[in-house]
C-alpha positions in Angstrom: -28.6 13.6 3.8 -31.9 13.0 5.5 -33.4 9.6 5.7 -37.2 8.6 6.9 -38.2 5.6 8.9 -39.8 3.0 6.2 -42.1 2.5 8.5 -43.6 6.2 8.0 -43.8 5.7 4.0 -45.1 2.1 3.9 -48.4 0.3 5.4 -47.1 -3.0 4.3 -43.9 -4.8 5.4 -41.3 -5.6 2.8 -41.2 -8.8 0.9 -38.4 -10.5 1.3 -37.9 -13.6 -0.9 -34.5 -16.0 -0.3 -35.4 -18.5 -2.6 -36.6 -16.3 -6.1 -38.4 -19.4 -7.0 -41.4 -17.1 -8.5 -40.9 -17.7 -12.0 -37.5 -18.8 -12.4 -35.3 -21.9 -11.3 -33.8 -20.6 -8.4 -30.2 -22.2 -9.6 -30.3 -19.8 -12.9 -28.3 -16.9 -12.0 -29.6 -13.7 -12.6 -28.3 -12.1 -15.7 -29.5 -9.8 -19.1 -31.6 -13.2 -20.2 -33.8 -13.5 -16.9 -37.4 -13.3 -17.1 -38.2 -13.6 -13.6 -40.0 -10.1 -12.6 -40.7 -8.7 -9.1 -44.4 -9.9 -7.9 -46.8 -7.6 -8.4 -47.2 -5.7 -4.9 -48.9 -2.8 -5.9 -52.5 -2.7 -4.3 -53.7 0.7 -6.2 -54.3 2.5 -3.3 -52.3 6.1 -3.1 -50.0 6.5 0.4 -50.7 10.2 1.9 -47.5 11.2 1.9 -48.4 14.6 3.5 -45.6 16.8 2.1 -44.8 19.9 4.2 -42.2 22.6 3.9 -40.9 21.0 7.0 -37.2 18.8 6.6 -37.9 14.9 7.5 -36.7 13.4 10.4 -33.2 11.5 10.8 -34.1 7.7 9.8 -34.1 6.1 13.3 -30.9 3.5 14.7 -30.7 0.4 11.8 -30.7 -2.7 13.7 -27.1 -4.5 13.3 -27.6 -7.5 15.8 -27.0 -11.1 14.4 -29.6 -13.3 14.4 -30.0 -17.4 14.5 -31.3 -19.3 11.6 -32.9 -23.1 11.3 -30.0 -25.1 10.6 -30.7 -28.2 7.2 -29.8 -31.2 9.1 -28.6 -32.9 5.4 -25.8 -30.6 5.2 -23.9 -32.8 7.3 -22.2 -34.8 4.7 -19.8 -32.6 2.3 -21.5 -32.3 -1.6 -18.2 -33.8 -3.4 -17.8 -31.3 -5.7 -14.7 -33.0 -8.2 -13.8 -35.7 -9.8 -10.7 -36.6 -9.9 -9.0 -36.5 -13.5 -5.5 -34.9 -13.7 -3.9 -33.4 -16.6 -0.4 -31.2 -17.2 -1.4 -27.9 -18.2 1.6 -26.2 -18.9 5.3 -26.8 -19.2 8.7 -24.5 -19.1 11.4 -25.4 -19.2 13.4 -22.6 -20.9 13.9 -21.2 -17.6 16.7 -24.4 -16.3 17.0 -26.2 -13.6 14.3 -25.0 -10.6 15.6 -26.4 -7.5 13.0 -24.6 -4.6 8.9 -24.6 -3.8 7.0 -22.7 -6.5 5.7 -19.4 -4.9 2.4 -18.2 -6.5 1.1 -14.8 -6.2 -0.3 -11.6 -8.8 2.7 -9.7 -9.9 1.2 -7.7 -13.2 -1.4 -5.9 -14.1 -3.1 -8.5 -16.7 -6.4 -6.4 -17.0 -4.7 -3.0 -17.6 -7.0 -1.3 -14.9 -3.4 0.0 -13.5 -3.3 -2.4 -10.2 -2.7 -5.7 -9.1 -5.3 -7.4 -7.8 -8.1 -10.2 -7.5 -9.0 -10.2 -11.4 -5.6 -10.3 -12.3 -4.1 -14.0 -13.1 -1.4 -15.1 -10.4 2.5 -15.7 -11.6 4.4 -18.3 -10.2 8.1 -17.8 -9.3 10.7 -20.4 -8.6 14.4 -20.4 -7.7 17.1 -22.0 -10.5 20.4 -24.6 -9.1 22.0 -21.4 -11.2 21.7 -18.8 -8.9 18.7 -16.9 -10.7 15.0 -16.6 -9.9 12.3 -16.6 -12.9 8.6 -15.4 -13.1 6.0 -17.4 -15.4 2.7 -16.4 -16.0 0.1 -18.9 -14.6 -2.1 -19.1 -17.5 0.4 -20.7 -19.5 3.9 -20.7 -18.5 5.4 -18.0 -20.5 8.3 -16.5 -19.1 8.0 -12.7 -17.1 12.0 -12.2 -16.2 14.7 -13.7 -14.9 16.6 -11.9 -12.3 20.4 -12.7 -11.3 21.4 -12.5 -7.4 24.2 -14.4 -7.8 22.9 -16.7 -5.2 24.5 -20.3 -5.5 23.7 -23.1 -6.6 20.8 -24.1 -3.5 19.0 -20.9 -3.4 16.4 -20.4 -0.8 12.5 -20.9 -1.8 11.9 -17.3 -2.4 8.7 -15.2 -1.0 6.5 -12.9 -2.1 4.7 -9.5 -0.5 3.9 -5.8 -1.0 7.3 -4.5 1.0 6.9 -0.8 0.4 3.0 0.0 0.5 2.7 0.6 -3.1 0.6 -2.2 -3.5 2.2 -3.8 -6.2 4.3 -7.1 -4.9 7.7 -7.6 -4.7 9.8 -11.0 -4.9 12.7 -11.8 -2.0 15.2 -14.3 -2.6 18.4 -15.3 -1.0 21.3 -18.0 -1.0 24.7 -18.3 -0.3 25.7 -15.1 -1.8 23.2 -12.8 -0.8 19.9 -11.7 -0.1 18.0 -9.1 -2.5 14.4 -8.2 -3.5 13.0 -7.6 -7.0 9.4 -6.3 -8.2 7.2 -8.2 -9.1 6.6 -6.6 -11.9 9.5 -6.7 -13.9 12.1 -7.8 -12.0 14.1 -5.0 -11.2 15.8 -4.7 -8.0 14.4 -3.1 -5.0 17.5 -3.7 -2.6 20.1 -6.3 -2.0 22.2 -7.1 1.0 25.1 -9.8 2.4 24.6 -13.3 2.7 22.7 -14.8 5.5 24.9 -15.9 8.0 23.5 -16.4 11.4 22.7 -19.8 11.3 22.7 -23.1 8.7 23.6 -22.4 5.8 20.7 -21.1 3.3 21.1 -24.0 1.1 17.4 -25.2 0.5 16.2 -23.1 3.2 13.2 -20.2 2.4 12.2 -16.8 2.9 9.3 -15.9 4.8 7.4 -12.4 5.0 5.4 -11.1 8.1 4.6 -7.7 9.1 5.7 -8.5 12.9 5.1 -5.5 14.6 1.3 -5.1 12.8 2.9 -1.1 11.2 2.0 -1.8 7.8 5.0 -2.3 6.8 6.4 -6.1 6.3 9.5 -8.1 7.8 11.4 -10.6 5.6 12.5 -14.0 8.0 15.7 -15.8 7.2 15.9 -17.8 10.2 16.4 -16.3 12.9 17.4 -13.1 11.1 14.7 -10.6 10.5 15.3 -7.9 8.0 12.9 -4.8 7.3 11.6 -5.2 4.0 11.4 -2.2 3.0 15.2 -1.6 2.8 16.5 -5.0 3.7 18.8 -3.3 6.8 18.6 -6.1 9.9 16.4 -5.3 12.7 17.7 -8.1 14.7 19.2 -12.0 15.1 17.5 -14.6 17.4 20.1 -15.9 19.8 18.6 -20.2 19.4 18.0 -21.7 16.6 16.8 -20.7 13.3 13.5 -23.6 11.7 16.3 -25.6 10.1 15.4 -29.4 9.4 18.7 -30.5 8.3 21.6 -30.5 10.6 23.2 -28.2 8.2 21.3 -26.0 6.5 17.6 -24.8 4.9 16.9 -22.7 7.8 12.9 -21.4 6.8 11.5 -18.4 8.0 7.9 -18.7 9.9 5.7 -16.7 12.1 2.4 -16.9 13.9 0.6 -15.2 17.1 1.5 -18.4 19.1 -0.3 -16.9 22.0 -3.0 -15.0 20.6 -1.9 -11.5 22.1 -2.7 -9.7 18.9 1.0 -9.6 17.9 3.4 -12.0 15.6 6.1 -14.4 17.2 8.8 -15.5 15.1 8.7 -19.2 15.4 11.5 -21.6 15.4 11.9 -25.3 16.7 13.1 -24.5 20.3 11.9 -20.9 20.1 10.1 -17.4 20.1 11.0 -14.7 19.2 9.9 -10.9 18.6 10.3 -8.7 16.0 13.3 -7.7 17.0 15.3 -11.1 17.7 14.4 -10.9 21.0 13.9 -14.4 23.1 10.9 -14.7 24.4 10.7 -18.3 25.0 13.1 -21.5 24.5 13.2 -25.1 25.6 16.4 -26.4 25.0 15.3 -29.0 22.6 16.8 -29.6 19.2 15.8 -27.0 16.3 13.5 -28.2 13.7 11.7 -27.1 10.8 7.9 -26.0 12.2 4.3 -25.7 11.7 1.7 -24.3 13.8 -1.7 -25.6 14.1 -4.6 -26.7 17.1 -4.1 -29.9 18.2 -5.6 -29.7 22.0 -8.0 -28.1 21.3 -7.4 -25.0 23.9 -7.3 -21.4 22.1 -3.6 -21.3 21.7 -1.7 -23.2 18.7 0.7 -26.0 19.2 4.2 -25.9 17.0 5.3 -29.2 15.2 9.1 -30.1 14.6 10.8 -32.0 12.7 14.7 -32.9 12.6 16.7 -36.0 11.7 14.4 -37.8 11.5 12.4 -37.0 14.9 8.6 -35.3 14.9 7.3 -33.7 17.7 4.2 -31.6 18.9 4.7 -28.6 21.4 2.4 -27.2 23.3 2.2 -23.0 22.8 5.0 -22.9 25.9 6.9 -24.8 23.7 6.8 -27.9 26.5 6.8 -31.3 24.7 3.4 -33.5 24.0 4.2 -35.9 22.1 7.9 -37.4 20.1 8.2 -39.7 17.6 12.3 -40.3 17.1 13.3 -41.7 14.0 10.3 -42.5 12.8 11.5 -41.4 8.8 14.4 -42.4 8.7 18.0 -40.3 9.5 16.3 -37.2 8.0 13.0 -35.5 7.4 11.3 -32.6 5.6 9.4 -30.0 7.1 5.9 -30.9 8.6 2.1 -30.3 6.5 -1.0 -30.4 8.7 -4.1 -30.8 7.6 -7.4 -33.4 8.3 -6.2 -36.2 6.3 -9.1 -38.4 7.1 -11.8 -36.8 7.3 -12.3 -37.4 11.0 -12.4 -33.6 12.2 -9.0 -34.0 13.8 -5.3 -32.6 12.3 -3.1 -34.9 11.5 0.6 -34.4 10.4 2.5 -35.3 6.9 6.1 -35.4 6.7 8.7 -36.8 4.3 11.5 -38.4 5.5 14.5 -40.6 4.0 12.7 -42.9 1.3 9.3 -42.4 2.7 5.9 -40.3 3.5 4.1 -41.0 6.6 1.5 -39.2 8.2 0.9 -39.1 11.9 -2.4 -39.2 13.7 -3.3 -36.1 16.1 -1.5 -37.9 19.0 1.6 -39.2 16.9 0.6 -42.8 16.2 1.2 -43.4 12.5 -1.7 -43.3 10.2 -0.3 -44.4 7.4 3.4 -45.1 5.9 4.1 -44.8 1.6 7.4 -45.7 0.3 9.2 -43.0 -2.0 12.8 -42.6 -3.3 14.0 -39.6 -2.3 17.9 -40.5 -1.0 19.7 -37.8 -2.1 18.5 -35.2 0.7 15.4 -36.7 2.7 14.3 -33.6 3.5 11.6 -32.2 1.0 8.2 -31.3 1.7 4.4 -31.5 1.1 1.1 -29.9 0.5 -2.2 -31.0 1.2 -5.7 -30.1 -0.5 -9.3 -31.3 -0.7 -9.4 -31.4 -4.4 -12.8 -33.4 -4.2 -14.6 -31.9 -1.7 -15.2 -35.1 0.1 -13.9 -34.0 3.8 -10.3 -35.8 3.7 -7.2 -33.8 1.9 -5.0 -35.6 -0.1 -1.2 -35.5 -0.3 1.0 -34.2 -2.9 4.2 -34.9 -2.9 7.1 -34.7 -5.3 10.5 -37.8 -4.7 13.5 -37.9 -7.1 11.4 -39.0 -9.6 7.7 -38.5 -10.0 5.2 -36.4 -7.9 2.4 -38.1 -5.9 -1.0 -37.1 -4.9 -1.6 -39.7 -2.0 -5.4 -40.2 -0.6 -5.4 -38.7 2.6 -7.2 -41.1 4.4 -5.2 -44.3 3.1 -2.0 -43.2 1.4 -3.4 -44.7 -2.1 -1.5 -43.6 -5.1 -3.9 -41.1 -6.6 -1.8 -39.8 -9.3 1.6 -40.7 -10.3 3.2 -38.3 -12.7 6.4 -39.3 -14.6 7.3 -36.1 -16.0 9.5 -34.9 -13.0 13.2 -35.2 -11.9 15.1 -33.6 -9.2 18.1 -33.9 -6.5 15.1 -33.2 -3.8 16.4 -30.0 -1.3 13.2 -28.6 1.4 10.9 -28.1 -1.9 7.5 -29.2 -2.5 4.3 -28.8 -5.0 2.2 -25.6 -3.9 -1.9 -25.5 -4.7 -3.3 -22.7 -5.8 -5.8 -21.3 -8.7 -2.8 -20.4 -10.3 -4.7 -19.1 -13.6 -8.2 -17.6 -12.0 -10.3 -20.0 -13.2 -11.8 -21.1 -9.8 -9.9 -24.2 -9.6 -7.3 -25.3 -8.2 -4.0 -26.5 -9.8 -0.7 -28.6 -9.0 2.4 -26.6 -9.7 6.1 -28.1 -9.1 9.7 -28.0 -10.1 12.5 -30.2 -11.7 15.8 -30.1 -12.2 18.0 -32.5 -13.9 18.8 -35.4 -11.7 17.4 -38.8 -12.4 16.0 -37.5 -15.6 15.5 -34.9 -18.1 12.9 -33.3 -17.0 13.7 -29.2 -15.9 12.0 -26.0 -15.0 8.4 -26.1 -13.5 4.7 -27.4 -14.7 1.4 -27.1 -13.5 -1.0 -29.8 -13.4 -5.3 -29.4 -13.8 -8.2 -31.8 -13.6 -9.6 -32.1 -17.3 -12.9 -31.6 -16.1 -12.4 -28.2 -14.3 -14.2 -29.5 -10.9 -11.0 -29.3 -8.4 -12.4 -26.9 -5.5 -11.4 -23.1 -5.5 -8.3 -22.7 -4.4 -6.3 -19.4 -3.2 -4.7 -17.6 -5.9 -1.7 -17.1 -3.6 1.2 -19.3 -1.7 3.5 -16.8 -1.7 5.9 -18.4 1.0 7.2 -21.8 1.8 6.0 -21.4 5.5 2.6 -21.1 4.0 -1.0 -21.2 6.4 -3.5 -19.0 4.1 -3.9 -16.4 6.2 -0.5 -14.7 5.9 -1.2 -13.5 2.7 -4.1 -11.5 1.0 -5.2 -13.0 -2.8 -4.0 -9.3 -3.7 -0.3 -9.9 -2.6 -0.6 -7.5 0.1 0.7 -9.3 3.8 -1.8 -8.3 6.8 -0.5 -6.2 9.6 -3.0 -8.6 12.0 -3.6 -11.6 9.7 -6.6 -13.8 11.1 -5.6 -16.7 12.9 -5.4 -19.3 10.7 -6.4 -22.6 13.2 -9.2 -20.5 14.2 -11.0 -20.9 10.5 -8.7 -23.4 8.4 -6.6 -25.4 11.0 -4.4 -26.8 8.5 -0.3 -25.6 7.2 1.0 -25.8 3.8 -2.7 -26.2 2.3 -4.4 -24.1 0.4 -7.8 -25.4 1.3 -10.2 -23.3 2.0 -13.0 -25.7 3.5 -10.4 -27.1 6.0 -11.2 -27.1 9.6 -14.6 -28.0 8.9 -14.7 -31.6 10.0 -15.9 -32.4 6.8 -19.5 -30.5 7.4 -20.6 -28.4 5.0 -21.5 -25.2 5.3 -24.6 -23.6 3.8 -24.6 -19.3 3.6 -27.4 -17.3 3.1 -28.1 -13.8 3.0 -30.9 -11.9 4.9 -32.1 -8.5 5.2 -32.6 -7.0 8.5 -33.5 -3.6 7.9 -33.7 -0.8 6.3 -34.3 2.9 6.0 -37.0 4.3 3.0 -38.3 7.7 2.6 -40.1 9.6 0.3 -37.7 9.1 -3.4 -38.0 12.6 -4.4 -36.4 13.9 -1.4 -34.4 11.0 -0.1 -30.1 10.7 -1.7 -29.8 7.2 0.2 -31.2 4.1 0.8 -30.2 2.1 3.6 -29.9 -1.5 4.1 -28.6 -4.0 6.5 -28.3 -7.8 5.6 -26.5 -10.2 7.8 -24.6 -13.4 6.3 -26.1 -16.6 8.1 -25.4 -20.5 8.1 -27.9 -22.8 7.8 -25.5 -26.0 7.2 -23.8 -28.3 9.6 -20.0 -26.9 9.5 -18.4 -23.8 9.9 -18.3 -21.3 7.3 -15.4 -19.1 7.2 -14.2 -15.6 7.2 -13.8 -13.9 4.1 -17.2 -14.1 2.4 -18.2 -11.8 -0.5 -22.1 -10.2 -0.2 -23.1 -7.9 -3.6 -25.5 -5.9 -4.0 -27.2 -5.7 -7.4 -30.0 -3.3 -8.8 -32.6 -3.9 -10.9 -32.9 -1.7 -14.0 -34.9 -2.5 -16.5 -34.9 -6.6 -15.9 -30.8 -6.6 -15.5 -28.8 -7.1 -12.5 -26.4 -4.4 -12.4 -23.9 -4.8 -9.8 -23.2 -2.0 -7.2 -21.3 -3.0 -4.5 -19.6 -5.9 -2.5 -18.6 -6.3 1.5 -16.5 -9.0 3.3 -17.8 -11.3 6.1 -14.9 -10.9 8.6 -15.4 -13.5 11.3 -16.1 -17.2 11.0 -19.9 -18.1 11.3 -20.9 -21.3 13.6 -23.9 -23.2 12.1 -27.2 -21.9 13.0 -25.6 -18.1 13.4 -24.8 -14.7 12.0 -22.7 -12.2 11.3 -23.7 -8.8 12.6 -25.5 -6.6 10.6 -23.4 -5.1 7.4 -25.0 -1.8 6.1 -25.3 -0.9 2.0 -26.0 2.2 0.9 -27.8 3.0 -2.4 -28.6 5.7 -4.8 -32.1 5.8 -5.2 -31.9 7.4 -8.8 -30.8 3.3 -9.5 -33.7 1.9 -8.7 -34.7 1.7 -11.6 -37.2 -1.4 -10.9 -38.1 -0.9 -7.7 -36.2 -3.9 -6.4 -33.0 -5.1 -5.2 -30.9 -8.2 -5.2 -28.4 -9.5 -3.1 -26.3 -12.4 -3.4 -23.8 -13.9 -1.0 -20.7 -15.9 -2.3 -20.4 -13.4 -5.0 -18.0 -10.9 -5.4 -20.0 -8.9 -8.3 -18.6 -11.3 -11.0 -20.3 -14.8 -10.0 -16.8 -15.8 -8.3 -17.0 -17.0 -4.5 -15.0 -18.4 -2.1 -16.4 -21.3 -0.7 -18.5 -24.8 -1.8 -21.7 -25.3 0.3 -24.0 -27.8 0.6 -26.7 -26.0 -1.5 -25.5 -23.2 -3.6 -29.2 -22.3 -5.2 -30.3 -20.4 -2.2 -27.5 -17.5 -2.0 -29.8 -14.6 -3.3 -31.8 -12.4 -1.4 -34.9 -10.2 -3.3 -35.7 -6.8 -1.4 -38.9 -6.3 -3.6 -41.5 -4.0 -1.2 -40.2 -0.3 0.0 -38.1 0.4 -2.7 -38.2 3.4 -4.7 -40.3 3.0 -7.9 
């Protein structure tokens, strides 16, 4: 392949245009319809090209470096994106009694392209007070399988990952029987093993999945017992305790790189350990269900606890920062971070024995709701900016309806009726749970206070909630555990480092409640003569001209021109977070020039080839890019 400077073909430099206002309202997607057309940049003169037998040179070094953009000082205030106007779905309740968080993740190929992936529509799966696990569909609830494990009647909230490489996802559940793993797919059985027993018992506890040791291959948490998941034999027992809330069961499994040395800790409430049960670090305090989040903020993340009834923030050598004893009662559920106010700060929601409160970054209580939940005390919460307005709200399920609380206040938001349930460690999870770039309410019910069983999902009428992830595969949830594929990372991202929130789904979290604002720009690039040249070269960076972060994870597409259509080609990930008024480094495309058909390229950012992003920004008519000059004709 031989490339030749652009600068040796063209006299001109290339026209790069990041607004496509020529003709066209630049909100107007580019599709078959468009009748915008590349200016007019042809001056009639003919270039010497000066062909010679002899080959052309190598195209020189492509500039990579990031750059710095003018940051839009009104992109300081979040766009609210939503209204917010909830209605159920879907209901099923032919599965029974589901007694355990919904988990959400793609288990089937819906498309038929022979993979699981992105374009497929997530399943939910949810544990039954019968000792079986079922898989719905997220579009509408119908029912995937129902597997036996013989389990008990408080099975653990299952999880979900790829445990064997083949990229398709399997399911992991356990109780008081038992521990096995099913595929996703259709529910057949991958392995099975003997109860857990090293700890509380499972009752209401959860399954978490982590590849530990960063091989590519995950480990399933129960506890403090950590099993490979490939085969479910034990790799090792923690000798302290094991993320329990209750003094007598729901031990959950969770990890994170609590120190930032590249590898995962398994993280209970008075310990570390490694992937092998190993102590690494212990305080002697009580145990406690955990989350892990920046509160100081130093690099390292600080682990919340919570037991009977006590919350408490430790720093990442597990010494104490702040306790709050007794402060929900005799009992409380396990801990949700998040910016509840909109002030740029985490603050901590809990559920406790007839009550919600939610604790301010240094403990003192924000705010305080009444619920009734007196049958355990110890369920859960998520959080999620459905609005886009900066503060996330609560939603939270009691005995007998489930609550979406404003985040800054505690004001009843939503109220819905249709719900019953004894209450064990479970709570609502928030995810796009049918791919429609929204996110949705799902939650479970069992026959307690009321009819209601099996498990619903919840939208907003008006399709405007934000995008959510399509997966919360685990109880122990923090986005960046999981890829939307299924698949678990061997080095996942810190997630305080972009989101800085736990058990939310929210992508715009950590932000402060700044928006961001991405645009795409091209650098450089490497033209020769298009009768002898296989490859053309470019190099864009991703920039942010708003006021907050944006995040990691951000699609760039390529599209050529052919004939007036935008025909996709390509698409690349941002991998690092981008700080207002920077870049990323430079990310290279490569082209045939046999498809430049028009002369002309497009790129867009925020678009994975299919219009779908990941992200709301404070203008979102600015995210194409037109490489018109030093193209092939």
């Amino acid at each position: 392949m031989h490339r030749l400077s652009l600068l040796l073909v063209l006299a001109p430099a290339c026209v790069i245009d990041n607004t496509l206002d020529q003709g066209k309202d630049p909100s107007d997607k580019f599709d078959t319809s468009s009748e915008w057309e590349a200016p007019d940049t042809d001056t009639g003169e003919v270039e010497e090209t000066g062909h010679t037998d002899e080959p052309p040179p190598e195209c020189p070094e492509l500039i990579t470096d990031a750059i710095t953009i003018a940051v839009d000082e009104t992109c300081e205030t979040p766009v609210v994106v939503g209204t917010f106007t909830p209605e159920m779905m879907w209901e099923q309740e032919g599965i029974g009694d589901a007694y355990t968080t919904p988990v959400i993740a793609n288990l089937t190929d819906d498309d038929g392209d022979g993979d699981v992936d992105e374009d497929d529509v997530p399943d939910v799966v949810v544990g039954g007070t019968g000792g079986t696990y079922s898989a719905v569909s997220g579009d509408d609830g119908r029912i995937l399988w129902t597997a036996s494990g013989s389990l008990g009647s408080e099975p653990m909230t299952a999880a979900i990952g790829d445990l064997d490489g083949d990229g398709w996802p399997e399911v992991v559940g356990a109780g008081a029987s038992g521990t096995t793993a099913w595929h996703g797919e259709d529910g057949s059985q991958l392995w099975t093993r003997a109860a857990y027993s090293h700890g509380n018992s499972p009752a209401c506890g959860a399954v978490g999945i982590h590849d530990l040791d960063g091989d590519g291959v995950p480990e399933v948490i129960l506890g403090k017992q950590i099993l490979n998941g490939d085969d479910g034999s034990e790799r090792g027992v923690g000798s302290m305790g094991d993320g329990a809330s209750h003094t007598w069961a729901a031990p959950i499994g969770a990890a994170a790189d609590i120190d930032l040395d590249g590898v995962l800790e398994v993280v209970v409430g008075n310990a570390l350990y490694d992937a092998d049960g190993n102590l690494l670090e212990s305080n002697g305090e009580t145990d406690g269900a955990v989350a892990v989040a920046n509160f100081d903020g130093d690099p390292e993340g600080e682990i919340v606890v919570t037991r009977a009834g006590t919350v408490r923030l430790q720093d990442d050598d597990l010494s104490v920062i702040w306790e709050k004893p007794g402060i929900a009662g005799s009992t409380v559920g396990t801990p949700t971070v998040a910016d509840f106010d909109g002030d740029g700060e985490p603050e901590v929601g809990v559920a406790g024995n007839g009550t919600y409160i939610v604790l301010e970054t240094d403990g003192d209580l924000l705010w305080q709701a009444t619920t009734k939940d007196f049958s355990s005390g110890f369920t859960g919460s998520s959080v999620f900016d459905f609005e886009g307005d900066g503060a996330a709200e609560v939603v939270y399920a009691d005995e007998d309806n489930v609550f979406v609380y404003e985040g800054a206040t505690g004001a009843v938001k939503l109220q819905e009726t249709r719900h019953s349930s004894a209450t064990c460690s479970e709570y609502p999870a928030v995810a796009d749970v049918d791919n429609d770039g929204h996110a949705d309410i799902v939650y479970t019910s069992s026959t307690y206070s009321g009819p209601e069983k099996g498990v619903r999902a919840i939208k907003d009428q008006d399709d405007s909630w934000r995008r959510g992830t399509l997966s919360w595969n685990q109880h122990a949830y923090n986005i960046t555990n999981v890829n939307d594929d299924g698949t678990i990372p061997a080095y996942p991202d810190v997630n305080w480092e972009t989101y800085n929130n736990y058990r939310s789904g929210d992508l715009a979290a950590g932000s402060g409640g700044l928006s961001s604002d991405a645009v795409v720009e091209v650098i450089d690039q490497c033209a020769a003569e298009c009768e002898t040249m296989d490859d053309m070269v470019m190099v864009v960076v991703v920039a942010n001209r708003g006021m907050g972060p944006l995040p990691a994870g951000v699609p760039v597409s390529l599209f050529s021109m052919q004939h007036g259509v935008a025909i996709y080609e390509s698409t690349q990930w941002t991998t690092v977070e981008v700080a207002s008024g920077q870049s990323t480094t430079g990310m290279e495309f490569h082209i045939d020039p046999d498809l430049l058909v028009d002369g002309w390229v497009v790129f867009r950012v925020d678009d994975d080839g299919t219009g779908k992003g990941t992200v709301e920004e404070c203008h979102e008519d600015n995210n194409e890019t037109a490489l018109i000059d030093g193209m092939c004709p």
